[in-house]
DRENSE-287723 format. One record per residue: residue in three letters; x, y, z of N, C-alpha, C, CB in turn. Coordinates in steps of 0.05 Angstrom, whole numbers, plus 5000, padded with zeros to 4 digits. Glycine has a CB too. Example, Ala and Ser with C-alpha at 12.3 -4.5 7.8 and 13.67 -1.06 7.14 Angstrom:
2
ALA526448865156524649105156526449345156522649115181SER525749555142527349795143525850015157528249885114
***
This chain:
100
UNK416654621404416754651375419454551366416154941366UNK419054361355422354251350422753981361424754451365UNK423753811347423953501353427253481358422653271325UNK428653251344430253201335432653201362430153361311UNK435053141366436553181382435453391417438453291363UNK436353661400435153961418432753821431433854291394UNK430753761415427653761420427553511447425553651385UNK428253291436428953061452429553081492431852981436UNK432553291488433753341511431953541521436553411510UNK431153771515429353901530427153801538428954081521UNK425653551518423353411528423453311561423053161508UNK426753111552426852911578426953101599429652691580UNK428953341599429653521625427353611640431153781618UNK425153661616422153681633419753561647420953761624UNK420853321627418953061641419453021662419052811633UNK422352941673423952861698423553091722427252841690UNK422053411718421353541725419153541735421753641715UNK417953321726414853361731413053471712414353521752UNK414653601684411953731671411153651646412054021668UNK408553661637406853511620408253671590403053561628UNK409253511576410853541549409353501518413153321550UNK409753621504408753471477411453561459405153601462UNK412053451451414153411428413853531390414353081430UNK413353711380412053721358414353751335409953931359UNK413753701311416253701291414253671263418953401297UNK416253941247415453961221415753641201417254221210UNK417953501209419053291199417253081198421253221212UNK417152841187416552631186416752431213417852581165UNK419552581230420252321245422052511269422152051224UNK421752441283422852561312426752441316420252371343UNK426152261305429452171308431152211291429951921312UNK434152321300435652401292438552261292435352591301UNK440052251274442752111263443752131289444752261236UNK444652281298446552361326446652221354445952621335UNK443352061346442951911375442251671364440752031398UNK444351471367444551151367441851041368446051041393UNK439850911348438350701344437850591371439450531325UNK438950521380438450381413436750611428441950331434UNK438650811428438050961451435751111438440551141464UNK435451261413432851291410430451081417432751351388UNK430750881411428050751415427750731450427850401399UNK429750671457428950721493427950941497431450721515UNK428951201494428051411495425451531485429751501489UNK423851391467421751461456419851181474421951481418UNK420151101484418850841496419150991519420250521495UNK420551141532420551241555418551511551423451291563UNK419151641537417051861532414251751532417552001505UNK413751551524411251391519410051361545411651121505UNK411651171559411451161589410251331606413651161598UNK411351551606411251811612409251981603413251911606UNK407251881582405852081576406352271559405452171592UNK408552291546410152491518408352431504413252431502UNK406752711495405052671466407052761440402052901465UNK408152571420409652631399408752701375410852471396UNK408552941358406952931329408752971315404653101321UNK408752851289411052951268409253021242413652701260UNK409853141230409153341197406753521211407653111161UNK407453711230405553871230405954141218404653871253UNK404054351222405354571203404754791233403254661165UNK405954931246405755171264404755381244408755261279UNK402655441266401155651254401455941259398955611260UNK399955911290400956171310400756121331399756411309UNK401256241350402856261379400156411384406356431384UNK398556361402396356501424396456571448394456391428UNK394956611468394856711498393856431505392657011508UNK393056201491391755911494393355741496390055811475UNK395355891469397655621465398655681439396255261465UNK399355431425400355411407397455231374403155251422UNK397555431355395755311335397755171323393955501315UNK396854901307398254781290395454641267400454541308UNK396854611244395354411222397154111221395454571189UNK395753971233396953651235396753601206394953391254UNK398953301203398353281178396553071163400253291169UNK394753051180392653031157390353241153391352781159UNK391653501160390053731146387753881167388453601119UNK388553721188385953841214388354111232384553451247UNK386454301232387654531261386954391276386554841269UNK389054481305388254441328389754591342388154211335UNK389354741364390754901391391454631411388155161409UNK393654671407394854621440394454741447397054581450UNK393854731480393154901509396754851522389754691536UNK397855071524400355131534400955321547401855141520UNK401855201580403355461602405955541582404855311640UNK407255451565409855561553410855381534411955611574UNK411355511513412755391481414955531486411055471447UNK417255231472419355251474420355231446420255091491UNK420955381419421555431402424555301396420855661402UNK425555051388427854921389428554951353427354581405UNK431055041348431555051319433954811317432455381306UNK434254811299437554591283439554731282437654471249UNK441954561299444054741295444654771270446254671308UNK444755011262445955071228448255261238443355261201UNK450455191218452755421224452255711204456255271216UNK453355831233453556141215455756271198453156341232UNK454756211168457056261149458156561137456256101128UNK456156661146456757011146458657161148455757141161UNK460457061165463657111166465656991142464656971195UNK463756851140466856671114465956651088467856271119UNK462856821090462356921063462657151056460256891055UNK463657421078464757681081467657641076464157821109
***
């Protein structure tokens, strides 16, 4: 759950592992400012390679004993079947201290 940078590196660490990945993201687009134009497109060509299923604008639904529900976006549910979801957020800073 989670694309972007985070989503990316935990993808590759598991592929190279041996295990079957899907990549999902609320966003429009899986790539992120932080990683060079080059190297994203290698890296998503490699995921390809590999079998990385990538979706972007989906909506998470709920978390099951099956897997993971999502609404793709063009408006269809569907369950992923998942041994384990990996819930990846955006680094955001925590401003709570310097707003106290």
């Amino acid at each position: 759950m989670g694309g972007g940078l985070q989503g990316c590196e935990v993808a590759e660490f598991l592929v190279k592992r041996g295990r079957q990945v899907t990549i999902l993201d609320t966003t429009s687009t899986l790539e992120d400012e932080r990683l060079a134009k080059v190297r994203t497109q290698r890296l998503f060509a490699w995921f390809t390679k590999k079998g990385v299923n990538m979706m972007t604008g989906v909506k998470y639904e709920e978390i099951t004993n099956e897997g993971l529900t999502i609404t793709t976006k063009d408006g269809r549910w569907h369950t992923l079947k998942a041994d384990s979801i990996i819930p990846i957020t955006p680094w955001l800073p925590d401003t709570a201290l310097l707003k106290a």
